[in-house]
DRENPA-3360 file (N, C-alpha, C; in nm, 2 decimals, always signed):
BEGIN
1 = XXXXXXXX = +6.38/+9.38/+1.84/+6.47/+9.50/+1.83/+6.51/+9.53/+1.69 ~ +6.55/+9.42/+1.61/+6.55/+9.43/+1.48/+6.46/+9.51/+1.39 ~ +6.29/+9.45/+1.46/+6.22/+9.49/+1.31/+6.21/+9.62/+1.43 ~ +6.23/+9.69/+1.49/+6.20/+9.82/+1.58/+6.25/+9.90/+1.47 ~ +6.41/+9.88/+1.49/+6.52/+9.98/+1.39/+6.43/+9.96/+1.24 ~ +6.46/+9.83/+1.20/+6.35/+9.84/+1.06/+6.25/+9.94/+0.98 ~ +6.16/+9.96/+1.09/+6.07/+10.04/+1.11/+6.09/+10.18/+1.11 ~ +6.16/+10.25/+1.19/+6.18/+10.36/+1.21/+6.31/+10.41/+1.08;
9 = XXXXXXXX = +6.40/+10.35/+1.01/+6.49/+10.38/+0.93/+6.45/+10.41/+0.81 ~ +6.46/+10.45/+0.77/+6.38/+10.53/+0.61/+6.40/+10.36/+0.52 ~ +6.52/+10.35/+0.56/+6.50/+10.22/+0.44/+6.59/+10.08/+0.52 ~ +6.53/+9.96/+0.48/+6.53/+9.83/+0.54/+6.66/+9.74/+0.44 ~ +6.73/+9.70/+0.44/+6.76/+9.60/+0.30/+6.78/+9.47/+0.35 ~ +6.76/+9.34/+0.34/+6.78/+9.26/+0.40/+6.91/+9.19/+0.33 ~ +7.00/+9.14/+0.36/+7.12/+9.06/+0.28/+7.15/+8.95/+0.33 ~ +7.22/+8.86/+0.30/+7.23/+8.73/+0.33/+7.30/+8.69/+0.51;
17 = XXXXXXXX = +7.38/+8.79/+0.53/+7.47/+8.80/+0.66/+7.35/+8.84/+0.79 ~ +7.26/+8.98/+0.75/+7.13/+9.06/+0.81/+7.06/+9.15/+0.73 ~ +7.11/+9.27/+0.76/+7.05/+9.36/+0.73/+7.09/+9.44/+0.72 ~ +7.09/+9.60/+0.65/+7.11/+9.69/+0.62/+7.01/+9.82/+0.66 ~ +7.03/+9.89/+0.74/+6.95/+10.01/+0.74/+7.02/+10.12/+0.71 ~ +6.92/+10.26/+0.67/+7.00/+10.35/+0.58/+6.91/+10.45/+0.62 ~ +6.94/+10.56/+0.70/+6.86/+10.65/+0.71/+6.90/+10.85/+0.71 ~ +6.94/+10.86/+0.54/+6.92/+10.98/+0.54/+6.92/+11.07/+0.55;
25 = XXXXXXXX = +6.81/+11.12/+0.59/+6.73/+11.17/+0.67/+6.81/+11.27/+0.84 ~ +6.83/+11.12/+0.89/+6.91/+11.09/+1.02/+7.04/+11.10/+1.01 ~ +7.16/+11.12/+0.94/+7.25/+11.08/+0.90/+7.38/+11.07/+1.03 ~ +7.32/+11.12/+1.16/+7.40/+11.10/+1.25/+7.40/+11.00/+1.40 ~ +7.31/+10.96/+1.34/+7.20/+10.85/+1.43/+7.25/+10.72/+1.37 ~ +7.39/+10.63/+1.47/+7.42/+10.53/+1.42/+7.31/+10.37/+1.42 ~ +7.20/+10.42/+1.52/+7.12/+10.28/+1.56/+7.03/+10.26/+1.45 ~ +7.03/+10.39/+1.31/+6.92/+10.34/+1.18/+7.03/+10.44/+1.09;
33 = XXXXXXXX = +7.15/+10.36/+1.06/+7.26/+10.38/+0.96/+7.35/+10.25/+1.04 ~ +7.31/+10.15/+0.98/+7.40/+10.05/+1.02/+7.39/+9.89/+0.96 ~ +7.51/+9.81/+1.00/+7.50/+9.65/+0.93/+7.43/+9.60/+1.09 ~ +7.36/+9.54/+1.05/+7.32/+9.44/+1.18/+7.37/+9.31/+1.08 ~ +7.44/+9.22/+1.20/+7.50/+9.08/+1.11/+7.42/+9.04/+1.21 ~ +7.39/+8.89/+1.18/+7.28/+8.79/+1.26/+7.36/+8.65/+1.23 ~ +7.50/+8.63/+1.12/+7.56/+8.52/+1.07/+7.71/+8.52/+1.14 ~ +7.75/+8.43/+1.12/+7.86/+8.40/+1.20/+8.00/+8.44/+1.09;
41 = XXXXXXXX = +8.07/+8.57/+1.10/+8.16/+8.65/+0.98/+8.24/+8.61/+1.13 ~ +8.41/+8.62/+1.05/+8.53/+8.65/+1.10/+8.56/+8.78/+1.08 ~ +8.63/+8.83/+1.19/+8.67/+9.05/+1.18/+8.69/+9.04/+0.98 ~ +8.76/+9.03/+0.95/+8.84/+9.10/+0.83/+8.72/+9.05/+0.71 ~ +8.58/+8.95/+0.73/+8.49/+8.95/+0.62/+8.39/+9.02/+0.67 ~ +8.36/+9.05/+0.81/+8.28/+9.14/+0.86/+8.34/+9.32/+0.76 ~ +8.46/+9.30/+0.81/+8.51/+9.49/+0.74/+8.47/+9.46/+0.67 ~ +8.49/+9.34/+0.52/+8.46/+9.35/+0.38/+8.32/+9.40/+0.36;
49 = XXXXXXXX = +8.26/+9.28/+0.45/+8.11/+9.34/+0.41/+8.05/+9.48/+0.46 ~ +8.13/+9.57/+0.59/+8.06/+9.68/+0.61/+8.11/+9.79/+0.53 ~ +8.25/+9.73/+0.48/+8.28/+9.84/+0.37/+8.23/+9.83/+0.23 ~ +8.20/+9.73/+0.20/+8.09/+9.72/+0.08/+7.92/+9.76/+0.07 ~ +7.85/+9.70/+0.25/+7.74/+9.77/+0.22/+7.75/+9.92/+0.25 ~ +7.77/+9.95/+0.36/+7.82/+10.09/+0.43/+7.89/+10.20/+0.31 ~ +7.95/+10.17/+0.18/+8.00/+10.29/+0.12/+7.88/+10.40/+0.11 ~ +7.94/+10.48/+0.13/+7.89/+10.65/+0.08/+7.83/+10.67/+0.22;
57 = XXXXXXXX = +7.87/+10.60/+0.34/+7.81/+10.67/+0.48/+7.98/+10.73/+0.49 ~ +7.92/+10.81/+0.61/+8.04/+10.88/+0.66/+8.08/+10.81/+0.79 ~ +8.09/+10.70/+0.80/+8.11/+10.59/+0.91/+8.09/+10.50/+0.91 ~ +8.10/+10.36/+0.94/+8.09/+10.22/+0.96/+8.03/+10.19/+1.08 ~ +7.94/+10.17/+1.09/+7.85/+10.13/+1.19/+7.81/+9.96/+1.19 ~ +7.86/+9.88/+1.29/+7.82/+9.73/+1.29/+7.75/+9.72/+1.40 ~ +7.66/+9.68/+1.42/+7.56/+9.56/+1.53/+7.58/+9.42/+1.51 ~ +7.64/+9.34/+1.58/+7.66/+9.18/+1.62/+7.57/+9.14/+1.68;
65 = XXXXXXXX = +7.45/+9.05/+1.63/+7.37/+8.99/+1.71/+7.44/+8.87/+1.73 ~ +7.50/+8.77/+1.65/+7.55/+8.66/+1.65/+7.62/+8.58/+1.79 ~ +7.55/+8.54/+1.88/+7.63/+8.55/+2.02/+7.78/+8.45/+1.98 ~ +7.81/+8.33/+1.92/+7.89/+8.26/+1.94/+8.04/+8.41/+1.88 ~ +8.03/+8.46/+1.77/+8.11/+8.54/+1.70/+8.14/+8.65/+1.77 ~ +8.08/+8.71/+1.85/+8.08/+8.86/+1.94/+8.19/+8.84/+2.02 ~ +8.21/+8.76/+2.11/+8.32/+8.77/+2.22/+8.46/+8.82/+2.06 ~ +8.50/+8.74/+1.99/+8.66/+8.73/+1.92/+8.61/+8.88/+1.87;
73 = XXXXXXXX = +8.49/+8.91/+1.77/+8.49/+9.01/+1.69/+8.47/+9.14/+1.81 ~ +8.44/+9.17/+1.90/+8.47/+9.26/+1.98/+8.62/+9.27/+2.03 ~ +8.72/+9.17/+2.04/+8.84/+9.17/+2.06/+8.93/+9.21/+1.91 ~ +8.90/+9.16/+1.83/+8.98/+9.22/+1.72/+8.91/+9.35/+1.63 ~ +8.80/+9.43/+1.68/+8.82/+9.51/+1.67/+8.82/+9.63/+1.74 ~ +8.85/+9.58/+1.87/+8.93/+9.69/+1.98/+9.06/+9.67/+1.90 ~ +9.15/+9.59/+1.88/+9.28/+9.59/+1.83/+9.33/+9.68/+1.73 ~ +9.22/+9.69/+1.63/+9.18/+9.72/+1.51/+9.16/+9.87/+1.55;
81 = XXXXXXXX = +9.16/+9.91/+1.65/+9.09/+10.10/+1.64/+8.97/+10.13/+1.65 ~ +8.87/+10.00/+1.71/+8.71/+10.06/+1.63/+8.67/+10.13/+1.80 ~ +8.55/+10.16/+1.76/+8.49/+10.19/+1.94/+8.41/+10.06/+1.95 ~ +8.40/+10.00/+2.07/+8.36/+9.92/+2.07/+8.23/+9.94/+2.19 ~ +8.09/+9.91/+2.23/+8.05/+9.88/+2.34/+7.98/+9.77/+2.33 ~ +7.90/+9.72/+2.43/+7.90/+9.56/+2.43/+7.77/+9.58/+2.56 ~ +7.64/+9.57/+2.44/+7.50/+9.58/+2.57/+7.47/+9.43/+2.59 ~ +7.41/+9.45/+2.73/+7.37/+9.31/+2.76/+7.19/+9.31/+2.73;
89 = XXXXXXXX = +7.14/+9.17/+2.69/+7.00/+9.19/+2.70/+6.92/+9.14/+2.80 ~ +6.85/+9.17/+2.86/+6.78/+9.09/+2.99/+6.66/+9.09/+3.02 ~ +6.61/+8.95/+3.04/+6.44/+8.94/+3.06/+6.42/+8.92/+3.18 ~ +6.26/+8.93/+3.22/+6.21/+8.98/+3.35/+6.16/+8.81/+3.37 ~ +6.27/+8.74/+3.45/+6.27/+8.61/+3.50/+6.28/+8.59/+3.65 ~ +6.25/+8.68/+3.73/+6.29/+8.68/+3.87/+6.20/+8.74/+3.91 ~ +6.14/+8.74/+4.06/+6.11/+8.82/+4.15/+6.22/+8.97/+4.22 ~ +6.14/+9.05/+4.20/+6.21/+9.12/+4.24/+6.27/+9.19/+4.41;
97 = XXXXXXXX = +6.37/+9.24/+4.38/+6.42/+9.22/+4.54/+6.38/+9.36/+4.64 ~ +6.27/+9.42/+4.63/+6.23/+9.53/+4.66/+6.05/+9.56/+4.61 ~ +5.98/+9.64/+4.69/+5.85/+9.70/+4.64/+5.92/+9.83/+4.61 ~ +5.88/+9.92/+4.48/+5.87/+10.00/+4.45/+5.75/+10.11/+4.47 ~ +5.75/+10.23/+4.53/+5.60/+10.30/+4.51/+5.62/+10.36/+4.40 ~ +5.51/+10.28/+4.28/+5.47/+10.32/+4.18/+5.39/+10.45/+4.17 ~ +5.30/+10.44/+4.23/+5.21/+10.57/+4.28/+5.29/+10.74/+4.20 ~ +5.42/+10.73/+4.19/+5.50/+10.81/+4.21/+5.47/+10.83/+4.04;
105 = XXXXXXXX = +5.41/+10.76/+3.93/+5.45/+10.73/+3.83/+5.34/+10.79/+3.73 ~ +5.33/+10.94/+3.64/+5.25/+10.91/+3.58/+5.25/+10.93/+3.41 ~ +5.18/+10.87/+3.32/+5.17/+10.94/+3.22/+5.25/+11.04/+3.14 ~ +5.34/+11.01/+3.05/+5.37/+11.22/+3.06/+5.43/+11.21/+2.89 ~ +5.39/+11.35/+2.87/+5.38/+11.40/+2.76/+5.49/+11.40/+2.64 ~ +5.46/+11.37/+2.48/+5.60/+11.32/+2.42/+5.67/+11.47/+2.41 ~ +5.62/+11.61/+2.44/+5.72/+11.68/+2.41/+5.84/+11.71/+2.57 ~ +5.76/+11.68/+2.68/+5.79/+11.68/+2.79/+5.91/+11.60/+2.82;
113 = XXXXXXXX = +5.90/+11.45/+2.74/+6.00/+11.37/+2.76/+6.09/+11.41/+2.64 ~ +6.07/+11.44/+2.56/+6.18/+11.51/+2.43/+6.30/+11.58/+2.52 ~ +6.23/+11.68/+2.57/+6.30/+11.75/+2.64/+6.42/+11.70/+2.74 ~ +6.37/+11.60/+2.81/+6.41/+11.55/+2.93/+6.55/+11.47/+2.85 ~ +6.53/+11.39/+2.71/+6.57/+11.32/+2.61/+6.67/+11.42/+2.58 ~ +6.68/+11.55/+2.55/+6.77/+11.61/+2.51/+6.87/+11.67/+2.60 ~ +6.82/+11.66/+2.71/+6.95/+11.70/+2.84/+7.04/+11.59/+2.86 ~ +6.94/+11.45/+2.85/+7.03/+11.32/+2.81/+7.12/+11.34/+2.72;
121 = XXXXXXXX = +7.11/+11.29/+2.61/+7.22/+11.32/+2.49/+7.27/+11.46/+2.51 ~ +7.29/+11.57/+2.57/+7.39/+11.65/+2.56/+7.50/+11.63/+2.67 ~ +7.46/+11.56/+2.75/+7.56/+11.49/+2.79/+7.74/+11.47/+2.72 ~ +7.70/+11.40/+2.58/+7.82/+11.35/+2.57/+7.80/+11.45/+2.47 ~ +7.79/+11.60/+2.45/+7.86/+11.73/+2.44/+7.84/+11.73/+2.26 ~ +7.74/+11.64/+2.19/+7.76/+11.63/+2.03/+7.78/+11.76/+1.98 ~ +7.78/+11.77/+1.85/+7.72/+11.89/+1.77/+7.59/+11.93/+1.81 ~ +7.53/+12.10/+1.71/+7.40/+12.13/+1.79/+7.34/+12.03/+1.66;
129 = XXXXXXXX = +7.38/+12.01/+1.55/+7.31/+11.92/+1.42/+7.30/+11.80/+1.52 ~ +7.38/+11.75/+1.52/+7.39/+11.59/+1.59/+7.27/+11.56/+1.73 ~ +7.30/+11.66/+1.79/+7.18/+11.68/+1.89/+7.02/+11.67/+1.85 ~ +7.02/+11.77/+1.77/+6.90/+11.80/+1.72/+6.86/+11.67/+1.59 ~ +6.96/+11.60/+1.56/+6.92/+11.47/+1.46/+6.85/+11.37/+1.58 ~ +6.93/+11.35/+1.74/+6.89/+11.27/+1.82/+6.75/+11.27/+1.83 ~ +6.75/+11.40/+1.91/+6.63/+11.43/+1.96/+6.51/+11.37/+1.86 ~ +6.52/+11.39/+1.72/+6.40/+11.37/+1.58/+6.40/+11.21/+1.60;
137 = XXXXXXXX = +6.51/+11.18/+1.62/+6.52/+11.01/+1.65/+6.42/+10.97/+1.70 ~ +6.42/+11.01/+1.87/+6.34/+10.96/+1.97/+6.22/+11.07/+1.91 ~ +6.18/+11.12/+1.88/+6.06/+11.17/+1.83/+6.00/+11.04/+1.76 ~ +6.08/+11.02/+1.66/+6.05/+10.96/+1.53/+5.99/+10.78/+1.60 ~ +6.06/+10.76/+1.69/+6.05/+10.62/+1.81/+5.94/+10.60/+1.86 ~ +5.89/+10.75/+1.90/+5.78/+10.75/+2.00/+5.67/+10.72/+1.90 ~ +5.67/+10.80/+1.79/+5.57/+10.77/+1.70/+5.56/+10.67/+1.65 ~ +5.60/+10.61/+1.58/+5.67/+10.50/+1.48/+5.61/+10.37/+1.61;
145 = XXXXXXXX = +5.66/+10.37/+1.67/+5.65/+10.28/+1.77/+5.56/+10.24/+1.91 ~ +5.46/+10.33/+1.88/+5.38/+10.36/+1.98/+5.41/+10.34/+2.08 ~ +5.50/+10.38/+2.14/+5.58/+10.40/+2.27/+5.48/+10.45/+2.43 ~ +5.47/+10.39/+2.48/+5.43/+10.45/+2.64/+5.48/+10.53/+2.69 ~ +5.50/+10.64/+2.71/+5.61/+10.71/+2.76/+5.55/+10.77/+2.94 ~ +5.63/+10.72/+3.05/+5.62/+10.72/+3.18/+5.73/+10.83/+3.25 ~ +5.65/+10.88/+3.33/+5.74/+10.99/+3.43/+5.73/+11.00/+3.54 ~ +5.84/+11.06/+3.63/+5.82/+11.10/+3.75/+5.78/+11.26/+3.78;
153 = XXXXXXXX = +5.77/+11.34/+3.85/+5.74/+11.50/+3.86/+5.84/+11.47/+3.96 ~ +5.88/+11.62/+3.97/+5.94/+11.71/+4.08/+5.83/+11.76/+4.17 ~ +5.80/+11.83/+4.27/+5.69/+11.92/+4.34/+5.66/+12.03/+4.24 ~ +5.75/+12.07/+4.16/+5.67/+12.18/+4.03/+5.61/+12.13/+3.95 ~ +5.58/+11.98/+3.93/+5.55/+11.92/+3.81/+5.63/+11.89/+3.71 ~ +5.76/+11.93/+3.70/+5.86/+11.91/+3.63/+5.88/+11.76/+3.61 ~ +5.89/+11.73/+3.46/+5.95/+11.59/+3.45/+6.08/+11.56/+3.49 ~ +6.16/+11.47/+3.54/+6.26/+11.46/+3.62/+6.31/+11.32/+3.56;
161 = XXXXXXXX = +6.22/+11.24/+3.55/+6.30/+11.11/+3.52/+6.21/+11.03/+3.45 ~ +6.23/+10.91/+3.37/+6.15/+10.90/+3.28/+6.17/+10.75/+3.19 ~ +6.08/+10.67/+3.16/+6.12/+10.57/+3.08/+5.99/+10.52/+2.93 ~ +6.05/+10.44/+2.89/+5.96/+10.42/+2.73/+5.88/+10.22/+2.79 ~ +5.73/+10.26/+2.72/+5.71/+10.10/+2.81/+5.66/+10.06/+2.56 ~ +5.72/+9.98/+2.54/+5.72/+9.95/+2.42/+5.70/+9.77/+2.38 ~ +5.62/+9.79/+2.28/+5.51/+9.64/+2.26/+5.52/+9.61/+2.10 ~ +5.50/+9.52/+2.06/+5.49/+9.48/+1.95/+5.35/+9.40/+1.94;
169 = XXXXXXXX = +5.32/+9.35/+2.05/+5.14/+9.31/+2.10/+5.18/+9.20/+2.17 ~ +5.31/+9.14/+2.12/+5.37/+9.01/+2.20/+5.47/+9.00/+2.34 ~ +5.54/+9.10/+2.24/+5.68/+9.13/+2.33/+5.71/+9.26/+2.42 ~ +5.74/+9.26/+2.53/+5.71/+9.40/+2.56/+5.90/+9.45/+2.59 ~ +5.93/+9.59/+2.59/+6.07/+9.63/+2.60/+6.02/+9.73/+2.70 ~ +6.11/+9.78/+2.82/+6.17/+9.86/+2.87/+6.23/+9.98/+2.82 ~ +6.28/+10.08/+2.81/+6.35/+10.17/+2.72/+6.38/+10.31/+2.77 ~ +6.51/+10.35/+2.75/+6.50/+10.49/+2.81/+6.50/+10.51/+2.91;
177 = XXXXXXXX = +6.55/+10.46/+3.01/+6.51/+10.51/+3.15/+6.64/+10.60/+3.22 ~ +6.59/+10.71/+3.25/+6.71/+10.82/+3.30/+6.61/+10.89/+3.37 ~ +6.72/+10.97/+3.47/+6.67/+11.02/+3.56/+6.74/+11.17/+3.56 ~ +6.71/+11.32/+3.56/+6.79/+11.43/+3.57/+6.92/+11.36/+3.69 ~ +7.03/+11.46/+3.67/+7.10/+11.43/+3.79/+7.07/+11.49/+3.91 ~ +6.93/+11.58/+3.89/+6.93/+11.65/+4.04/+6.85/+11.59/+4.09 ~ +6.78/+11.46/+4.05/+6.65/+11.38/+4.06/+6.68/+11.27/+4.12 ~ +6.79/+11.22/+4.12/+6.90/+11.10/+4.12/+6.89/+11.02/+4.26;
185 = XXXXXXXX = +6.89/+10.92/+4.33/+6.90/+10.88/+4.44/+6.78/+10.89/+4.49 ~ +6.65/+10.90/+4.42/+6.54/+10.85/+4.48/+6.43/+10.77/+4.49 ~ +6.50/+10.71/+4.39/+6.39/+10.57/+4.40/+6.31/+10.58/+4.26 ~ +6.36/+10.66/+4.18/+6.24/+10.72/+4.04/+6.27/+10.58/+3.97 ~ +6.38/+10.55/+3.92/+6.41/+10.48/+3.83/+6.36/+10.30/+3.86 ~ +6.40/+10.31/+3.96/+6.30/+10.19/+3.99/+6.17/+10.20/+4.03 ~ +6.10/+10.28/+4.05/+5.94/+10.29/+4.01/+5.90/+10.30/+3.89 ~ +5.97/+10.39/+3.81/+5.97/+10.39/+3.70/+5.95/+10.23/+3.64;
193 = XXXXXXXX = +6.06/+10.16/+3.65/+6.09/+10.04/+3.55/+5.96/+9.92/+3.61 ~ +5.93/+9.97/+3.77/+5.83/+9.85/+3.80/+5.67/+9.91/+3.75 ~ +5.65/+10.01/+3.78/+5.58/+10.06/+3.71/+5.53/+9.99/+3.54 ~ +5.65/+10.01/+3.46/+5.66/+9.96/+3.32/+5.66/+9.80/+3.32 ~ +5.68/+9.72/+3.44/+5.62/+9.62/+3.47/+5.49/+9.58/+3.45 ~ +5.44/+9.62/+3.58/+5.25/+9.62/+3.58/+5.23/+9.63/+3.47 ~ +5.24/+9.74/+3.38/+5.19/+9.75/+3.27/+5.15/+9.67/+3.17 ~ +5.29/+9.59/+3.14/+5.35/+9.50/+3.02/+5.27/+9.31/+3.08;
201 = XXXXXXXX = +5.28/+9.31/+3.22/+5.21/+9.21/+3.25/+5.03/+9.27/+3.26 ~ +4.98/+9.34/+3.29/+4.85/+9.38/+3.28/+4.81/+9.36/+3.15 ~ +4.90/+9.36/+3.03/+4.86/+9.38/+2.87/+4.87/+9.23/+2.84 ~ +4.96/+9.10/+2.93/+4.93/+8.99/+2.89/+5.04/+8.92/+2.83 ~ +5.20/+9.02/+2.84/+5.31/+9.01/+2.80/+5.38/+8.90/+2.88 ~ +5.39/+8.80/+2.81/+5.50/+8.69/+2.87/+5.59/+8.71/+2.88 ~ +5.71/+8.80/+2.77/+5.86/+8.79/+2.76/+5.87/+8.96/+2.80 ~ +5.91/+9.03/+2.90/+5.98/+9.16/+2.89/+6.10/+9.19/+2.91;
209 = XXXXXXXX = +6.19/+9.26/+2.84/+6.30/+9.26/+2.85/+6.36/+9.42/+2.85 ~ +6.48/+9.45/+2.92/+6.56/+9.53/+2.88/+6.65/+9.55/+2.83 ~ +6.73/+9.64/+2.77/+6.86/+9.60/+2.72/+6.98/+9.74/+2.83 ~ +7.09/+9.72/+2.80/+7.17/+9.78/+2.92/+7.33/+9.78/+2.86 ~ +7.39/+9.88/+2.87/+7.54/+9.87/+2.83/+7.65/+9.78/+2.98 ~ +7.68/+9.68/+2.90/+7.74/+9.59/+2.95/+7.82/+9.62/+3.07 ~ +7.89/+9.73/+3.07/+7.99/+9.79/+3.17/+7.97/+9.88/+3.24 ~ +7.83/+9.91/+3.26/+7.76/+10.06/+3.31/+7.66/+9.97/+3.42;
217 = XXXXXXXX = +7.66/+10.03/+3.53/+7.58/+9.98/+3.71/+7.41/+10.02/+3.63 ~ +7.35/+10.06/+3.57/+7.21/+10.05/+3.54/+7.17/+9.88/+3.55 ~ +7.29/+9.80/+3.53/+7.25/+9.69/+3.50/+7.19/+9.59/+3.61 ~ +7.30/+9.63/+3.69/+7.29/+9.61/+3.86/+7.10/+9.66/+3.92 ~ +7.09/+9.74/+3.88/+7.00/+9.84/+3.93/+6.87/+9.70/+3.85 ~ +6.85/+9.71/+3.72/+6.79/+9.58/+3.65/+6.73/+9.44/+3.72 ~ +6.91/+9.40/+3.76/+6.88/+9.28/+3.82/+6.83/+9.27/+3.93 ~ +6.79/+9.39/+4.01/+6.76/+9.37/+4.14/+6.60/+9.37/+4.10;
225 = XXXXXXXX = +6.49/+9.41/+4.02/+6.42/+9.43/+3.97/+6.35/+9.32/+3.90 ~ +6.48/+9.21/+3.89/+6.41/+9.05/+3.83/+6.42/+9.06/+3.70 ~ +6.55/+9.11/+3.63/+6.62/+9.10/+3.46/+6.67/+9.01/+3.49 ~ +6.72/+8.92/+3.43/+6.80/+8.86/+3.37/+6.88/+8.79/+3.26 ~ +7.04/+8.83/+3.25/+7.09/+8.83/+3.12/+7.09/+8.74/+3.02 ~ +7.04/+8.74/+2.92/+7.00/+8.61/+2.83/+7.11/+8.65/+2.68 ~ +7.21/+8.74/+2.69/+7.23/+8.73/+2.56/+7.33/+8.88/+2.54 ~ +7.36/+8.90/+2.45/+7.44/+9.05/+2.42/+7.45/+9.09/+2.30;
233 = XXXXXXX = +7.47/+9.20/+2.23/+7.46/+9.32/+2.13/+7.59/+9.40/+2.14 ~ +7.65/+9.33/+2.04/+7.83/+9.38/+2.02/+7.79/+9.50/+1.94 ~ +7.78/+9.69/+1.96/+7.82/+9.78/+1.89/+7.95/+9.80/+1.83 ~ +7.98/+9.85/+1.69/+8.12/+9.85/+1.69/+8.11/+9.93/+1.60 ~ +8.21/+10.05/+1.57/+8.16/+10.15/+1.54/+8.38/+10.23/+1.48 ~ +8.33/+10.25/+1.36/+8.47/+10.34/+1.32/+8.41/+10.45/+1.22 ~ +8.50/+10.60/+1.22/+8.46/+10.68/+1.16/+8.52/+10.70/+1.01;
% end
């Protein structure tokens, strides 16, 4: 996940706590303008350090990988004012509790899913700049990252729901998976994700994983699928 963001952020810095990404370019896109810590900081040397690397952003952006430090540092800075959310990570360690018809699943186009991508993110109503920085994100993803990009149709052919099947040659990721809301309640999203199964085992992938916000039912949906949680990803975030 690390060297993913790495990659895609105009600039990398490594420092002794993690890392530093800085991207520009992107300037409203917290997942490549941020401190990823990987070391075990207390809240008040974590601020030091995000306000030392982070000056001249227009926000404070932290990622916690550090599992023992996440639980306290997610509590003191909800106290503190920050936003906090809290993803879980989960690898494909189970059998799953359902057949999916994959059949349903094909191929689809990176401007086709852009699209699909940007009815997503307007969701939470951003600016039209802020929108339009997302969207270049997941552009920038697809490329950068040679992303698989998987869909369902409507009877028009319309993309409707959709997910990212993503490799490093070793490791395979899950990614993106949404469904329109008018598309909802049919079984896309889990064909989709089993679908992006086959795949990642057909290429010879031992470890596949998802990642999932901690307090959102997608997760539920995962586990039935044969995820399981191995870990978590403290966001924390002040403006």
């Amino acid at each position: 996940m690390r060297a993913g963001a790495s990659a895609i952020a105009d600039a990398a810095r490594p420092i002794e706590a993690g890392i530093v990404l800085s991207t520009p370019s992107l300037p409203a896109v917290w997942a490549i303008n941020q401190l990823r810590v990987s070391a075990a900081l207390g809240f008040e040397e974590l601020v030091g350090l995000a306000e030392e690397q982070l000056a001249g952003f227009d926000y404070m952006h932290v990622a916690v990988e550090h599992q023992p430090s996440g639980p306290g540092l997610e509590k003191a800075s909800r106290g503190a004012g920050w936003k906090v959310e809290r993803d879980v990570v989960m690898t494909l360690s189970a059998p799953a509790d359902r057949v999916a018809d994959t059949s349903i699943v094909d191929d689809a186009g990176e401007h086709e899913v852009l699209e699909l991508l940007r009815r997503w993110f307007a969701t939470d109503e951003p600016e039209r700049d802020e929108l339009e920085q997302l969207v270049a994100y997941g552009r920038r993803e697809i490329r950068v990252l040679g992303d698989r990009l998987l869909g369902t149709r409507s009877g028009d052919r319309e993309l409707v729901a959709m997910t990212k099947l993503r490799s490093d040659g070793r490791t395979a990721q899950v990614e993106d998976v949404y469904t329109a809301p008018e598309a909802r309640g049919r079984g896309f999203a889990s064909a989709l994700i089993s679908r992006a199964i086959e795949l990642a085992r057909g290429a010879g992938h031992d470890l596949v994983f998802i990642v999932a916000d901690d307090d959102d039912w997608p997760k539920l949906l995962y586990g039935r699928l044969g995820f399981r949680s191995v870990g978590h990803l403290w966001q924390l975030h002040r403006d």
